[in-house]
Residue, then its C-alpha position, 0 to 999 in steps of 0.5 A: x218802763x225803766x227801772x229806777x235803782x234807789x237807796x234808802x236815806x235814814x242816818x241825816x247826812x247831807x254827806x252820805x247823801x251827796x255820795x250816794x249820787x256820787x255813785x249813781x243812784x237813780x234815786x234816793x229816799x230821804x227818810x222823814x217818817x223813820x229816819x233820823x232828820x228833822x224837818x227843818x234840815x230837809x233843804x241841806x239834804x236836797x242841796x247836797x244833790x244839786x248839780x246831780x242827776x239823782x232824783x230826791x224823793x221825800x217820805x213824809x211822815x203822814x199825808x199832811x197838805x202843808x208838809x207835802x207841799x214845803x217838802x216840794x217847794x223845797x226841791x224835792x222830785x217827788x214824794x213817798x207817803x206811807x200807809x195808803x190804804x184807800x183810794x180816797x187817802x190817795x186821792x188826798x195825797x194827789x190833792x196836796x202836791x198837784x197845783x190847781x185844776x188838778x191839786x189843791x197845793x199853794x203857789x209860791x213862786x219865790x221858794x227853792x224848788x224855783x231858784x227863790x224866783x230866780x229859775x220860774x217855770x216857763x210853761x206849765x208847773x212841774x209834775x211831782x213824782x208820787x209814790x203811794x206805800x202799800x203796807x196792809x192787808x186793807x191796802x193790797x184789798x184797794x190796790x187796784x182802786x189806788x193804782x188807778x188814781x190819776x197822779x199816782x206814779x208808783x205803788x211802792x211795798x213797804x215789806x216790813x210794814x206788809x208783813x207785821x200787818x199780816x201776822x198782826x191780823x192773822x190774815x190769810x194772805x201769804x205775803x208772796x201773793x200780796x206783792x204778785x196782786x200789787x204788781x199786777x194792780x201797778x201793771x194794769x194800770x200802767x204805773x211803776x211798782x216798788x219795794x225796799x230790797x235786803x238781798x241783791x239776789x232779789x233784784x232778777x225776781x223783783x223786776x221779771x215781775x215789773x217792778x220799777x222802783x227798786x232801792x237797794x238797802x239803806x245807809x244805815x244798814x250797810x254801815x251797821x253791817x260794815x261795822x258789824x264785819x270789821x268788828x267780827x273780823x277784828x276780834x277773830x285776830 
């Protein structure tokens, strides 16, 4: 299975965006559930990928059916939808980013992600690319039944999350042992597995333990961090 190295997208800029394909990213996750764009600007973000080989993956902000779908009908590849912890709240996802038989999304053969009417579909319907977060104890417990929905390509770790929900809980779970039971549910049932990465160090482990959605930091970071060095570096003169 290959690997797909991403970044994550939190800052709302369709430039920042368009240079993160520059480099090469496989993919990018433009942020709607932490990051600092609204809705309404989400179509300038996707634009600024166009002519590019970077897939666009959306994190929505809650598995709502009629922001899956303008996020699709918009151009993105793909969606990431956070905190899933069922196989149900899965399923649901499913439901809204898949036309029918499979889905229940509406069709509109008029919107951006088909050219305004200008580029349909020859044959059958673009698949979407659904990645489901796994970020609570409940989730990890389920991951087995959530990997095995049919339409979920990726089960993707949310560390943060993960980990606050852990401590939260007083669960006995390490946290190492929670992200070998999720790669292993991923694995089982022949679909990718994902995880935010902070040390590049990571990348051999994370991937010797099959995962395939790997996004290296955020832009976000890397520009605190950027500012962060100069600024220290500076006052060191």
């Amino acid at each position: 299975m290959k690997t797909h190295i991403g970044t994550f997208l939190s800052i709302g800029s369709p430039a920042v965006t368009e240079l993160a394909a520059e480099c090469g990213f496989d993919w990018v996750l433009i942020d709607l559930e932490h990051g600092c764009e609204s809705e309404a600007a989400l179509p300038n973000q996707l634009r600024a990928l166009r002519g590019s080989q970077t897939l666009a993956i959306v994190r929505v902000s809650a598995p709502h059916p009629d922001l899956i779908s303008r996020v699709l009908d918009w151009g993105a590849d793909g969606i990431m939808v956070p905190h899933v912890d069922t196989a149900a709240q899965a399923q649901h996802c499913v439901d809204a980013a898949y036309y029918p038989p499979k889905g229940h999304r509406g069709v509109s053969r008029t919107v951006r992600a088909y050219g305004y009417g200008m580029r349909l579909p020859a044959g059958e319907m673009p698949k979407p690319i659904i990645l489901a977060q796994i970020e609570t104890a409940d989730a990890v417990a389920n991951a087995d039944q959530i990997a095995a929905v049919e339409g979920i390509d990726a089960l993707f770790i949310g560390p943060a999350d993960l980990s606050y929900d852990l401590k939260a809980r007083n669960s006995p779970l390490p946290y190492d042992d929670c992200v070998n039971a999720i790669a292993k549910a991923a694995k089982d049932h022949g679909k990718g597995c994902g995880i935010l990465v902070r040390h590049a160090d990571d990348k051999e482990k994370l991937k010797a333990l099959g995962f395939t959605w790997l996004a290296m930091d955020s832009d976000l970071s890397l520009v605190r961090e950027g500012f962060k060095r100069n600024l220290e570096m500076a006052r060191s003169w």
